[in-house]
C-alpha positions as CSV (number, residue, x, y, z in Angstrom):
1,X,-14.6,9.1,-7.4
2,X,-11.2,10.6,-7.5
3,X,-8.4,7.7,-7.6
4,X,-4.8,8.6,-6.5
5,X,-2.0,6.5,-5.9
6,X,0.3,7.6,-3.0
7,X,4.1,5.9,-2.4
8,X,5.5,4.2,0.7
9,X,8.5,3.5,1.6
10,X,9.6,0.0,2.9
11,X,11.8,0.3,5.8
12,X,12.7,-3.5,5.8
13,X,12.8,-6.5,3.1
14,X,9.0,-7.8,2.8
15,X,8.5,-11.5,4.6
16,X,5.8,-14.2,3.2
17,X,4.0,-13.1,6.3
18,X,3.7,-9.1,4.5
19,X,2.8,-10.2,1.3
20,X,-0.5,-12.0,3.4
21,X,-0.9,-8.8,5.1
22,X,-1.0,-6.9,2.2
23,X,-3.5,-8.8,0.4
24,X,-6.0,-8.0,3.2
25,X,-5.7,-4.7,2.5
26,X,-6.8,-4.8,-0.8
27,X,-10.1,-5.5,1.0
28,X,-10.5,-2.5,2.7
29,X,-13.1,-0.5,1.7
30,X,-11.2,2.4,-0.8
31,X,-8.3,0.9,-1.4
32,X,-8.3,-0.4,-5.2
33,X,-5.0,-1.9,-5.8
34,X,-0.9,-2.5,-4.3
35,X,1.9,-2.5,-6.4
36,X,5.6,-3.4,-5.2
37,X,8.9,-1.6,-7.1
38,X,11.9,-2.5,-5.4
39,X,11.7,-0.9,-1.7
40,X,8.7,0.9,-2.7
41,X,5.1,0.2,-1.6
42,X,2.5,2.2,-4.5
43,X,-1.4,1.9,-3.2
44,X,-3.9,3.0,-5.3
45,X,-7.0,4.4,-3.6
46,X,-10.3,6.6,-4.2
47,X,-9.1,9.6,-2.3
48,X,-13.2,10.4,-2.1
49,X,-13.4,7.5,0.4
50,X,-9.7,7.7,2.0
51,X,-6.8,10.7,3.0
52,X,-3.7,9.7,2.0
53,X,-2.4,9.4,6.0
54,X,-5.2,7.0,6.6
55,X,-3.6,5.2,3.6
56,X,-0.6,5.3,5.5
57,X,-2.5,4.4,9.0
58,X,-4.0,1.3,7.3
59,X,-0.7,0.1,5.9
60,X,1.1,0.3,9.1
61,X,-2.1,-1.3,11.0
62,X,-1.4,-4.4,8.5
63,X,2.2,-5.0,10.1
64,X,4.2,-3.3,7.2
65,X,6.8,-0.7,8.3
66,X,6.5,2.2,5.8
67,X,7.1,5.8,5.6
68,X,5.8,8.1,3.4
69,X,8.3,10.3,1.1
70,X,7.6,13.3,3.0
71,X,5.7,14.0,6.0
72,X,1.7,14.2,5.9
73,X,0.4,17.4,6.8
74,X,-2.5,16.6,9.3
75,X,-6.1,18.2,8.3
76,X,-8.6,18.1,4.9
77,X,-8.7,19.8,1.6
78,X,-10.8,22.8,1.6
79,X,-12.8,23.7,-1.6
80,X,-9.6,25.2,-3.5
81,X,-7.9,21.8,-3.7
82,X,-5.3,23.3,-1.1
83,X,-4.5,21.6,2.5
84,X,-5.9,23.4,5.4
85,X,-5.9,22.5,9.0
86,X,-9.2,22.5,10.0
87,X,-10.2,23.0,13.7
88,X,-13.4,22.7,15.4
89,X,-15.0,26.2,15.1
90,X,-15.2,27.6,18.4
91,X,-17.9,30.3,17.4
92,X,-20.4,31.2,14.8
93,X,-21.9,28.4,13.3
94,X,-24.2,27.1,15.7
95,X,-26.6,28.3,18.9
96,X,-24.1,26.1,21.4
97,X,-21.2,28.2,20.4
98,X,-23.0,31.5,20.7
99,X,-22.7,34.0,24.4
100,X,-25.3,34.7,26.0
């Protein structure tokens, strides 16, 4: 397990109704705690279970308006710890992607 904690930022001032919303997110399955500083939205999660932009997915599907500091870069982390873009491969690999 690999916990990380990743930072949202509020766009508007949370409501009674958020703060319900956010506690159902504490159920989710990865997610292992919410903390709130001022217009910032800190969610600590096991990054073996979650990616940071589905983080970001679930907080947004819980009614909160958030935007991460900087954008997400779509993809996995490859072996190195590094970011890659991974795409389907198209040969090699498998019988269905070879020519006859």
């Amino acid at each position: 397990m690999t916990f990380l904690k990743t930072r949202c930022k509020l766009k508007k001032e949370l409501t009674p109704g958020d703060y319900k919303h956010l506690a159902a997110l504490s159920t989710i399955y990865g997610i292992r705690g919410l903390d709130i500083e001022g217009q910032d939205l800190f969610v600590e999660y096991d990054a073996s279970r979650l990616h940071e932009a589905e983080v970001l997915a679930k907080v947004r599907g819980a009614g909160i308006d958030a935007d991460p500091p900087k954008p997400i870069p779509e993809g996995a982390f490859d072996q190195t710890g590094q970011f890659q873009d991974f795409a389907w491969p198209t040969e090699g690999l498998s019988p269905v992607n070879q020519k006859s």
